[in-house]
C-alpha positions in Angstrom: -44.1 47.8 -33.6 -44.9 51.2 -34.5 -44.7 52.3 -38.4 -41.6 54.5 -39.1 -42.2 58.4 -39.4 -40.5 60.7 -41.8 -38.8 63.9 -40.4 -41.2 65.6 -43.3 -44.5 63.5 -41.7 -43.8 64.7 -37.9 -43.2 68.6 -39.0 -46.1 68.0 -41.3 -48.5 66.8 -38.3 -46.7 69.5 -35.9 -47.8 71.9 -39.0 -44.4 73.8 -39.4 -41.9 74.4 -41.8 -38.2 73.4 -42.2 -37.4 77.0 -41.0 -39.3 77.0 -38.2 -38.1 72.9 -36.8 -34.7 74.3 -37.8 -34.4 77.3 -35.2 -36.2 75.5 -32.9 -32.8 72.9 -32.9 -30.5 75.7 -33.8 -29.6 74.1 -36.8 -29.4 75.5 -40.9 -33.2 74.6 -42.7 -30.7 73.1 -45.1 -29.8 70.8 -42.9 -33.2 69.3 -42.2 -34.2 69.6 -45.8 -31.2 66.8 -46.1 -31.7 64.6 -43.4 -35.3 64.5 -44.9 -34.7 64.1 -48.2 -31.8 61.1 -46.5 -29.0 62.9 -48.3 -27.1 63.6 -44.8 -28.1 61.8 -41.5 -28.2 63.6 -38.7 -25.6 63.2 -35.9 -26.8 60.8 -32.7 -27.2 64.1 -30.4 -29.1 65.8 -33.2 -31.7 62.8 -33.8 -32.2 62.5 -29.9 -33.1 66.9 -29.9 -35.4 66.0 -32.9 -37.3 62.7 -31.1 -37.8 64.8 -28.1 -39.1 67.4 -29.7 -41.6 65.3 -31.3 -42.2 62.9 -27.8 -41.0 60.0 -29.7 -38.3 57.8 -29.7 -35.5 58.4 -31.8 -36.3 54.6 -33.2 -39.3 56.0 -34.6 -37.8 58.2 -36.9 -36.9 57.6 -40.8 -34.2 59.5 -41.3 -34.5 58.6 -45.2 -37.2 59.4 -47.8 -39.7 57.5 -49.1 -38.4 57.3 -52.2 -35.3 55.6 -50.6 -36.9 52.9 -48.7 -38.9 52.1 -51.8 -35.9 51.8 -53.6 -33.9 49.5 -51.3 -37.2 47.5 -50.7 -37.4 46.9 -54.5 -34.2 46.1 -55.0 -32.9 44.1 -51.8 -35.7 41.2 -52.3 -33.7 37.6 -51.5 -30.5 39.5 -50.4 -28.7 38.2 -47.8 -27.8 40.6 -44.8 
């Protein structure tokens, strides 16, 4: 399985800004800054524009930051799911 990619990763390798992804999805650049900071998650038609944008799946995508997934990975060792 593929390693996860950050909304901030694929704009970064697609070298544009929040701005720029935001009009191309006619969305608010405040919207992706939250969905890449993992503050808001975008809706399921939203994440499906963004994968295809990129050419990825929409399973590929971490819709939460780093810091996040560090801090459930440090704190949910031995929970039970």
């Amino acid at each position: 399985m593929e390693k996860l990619k950050t909304l901030a990763e694929l704009r970064a390798e697609k070298n544009i800004s929040q701005r720029e992804l935001a009009e191309r999805l006619h969305t608010s650049s405040g919207s992706i800054g939250m969905y890449e900071c993992g503050k808001r998650t975008p809706p399921l038609n939203k994440a499906i524009e963004i994968a295809k944008f990129f050419g990825i799946p929409v399973e590929q995508i971490s819709f939460s930051s780093v810091e996040n997934e560090q801090h459930l990975e440090k704190h949910s060792k031995g929970a039970v799911i």
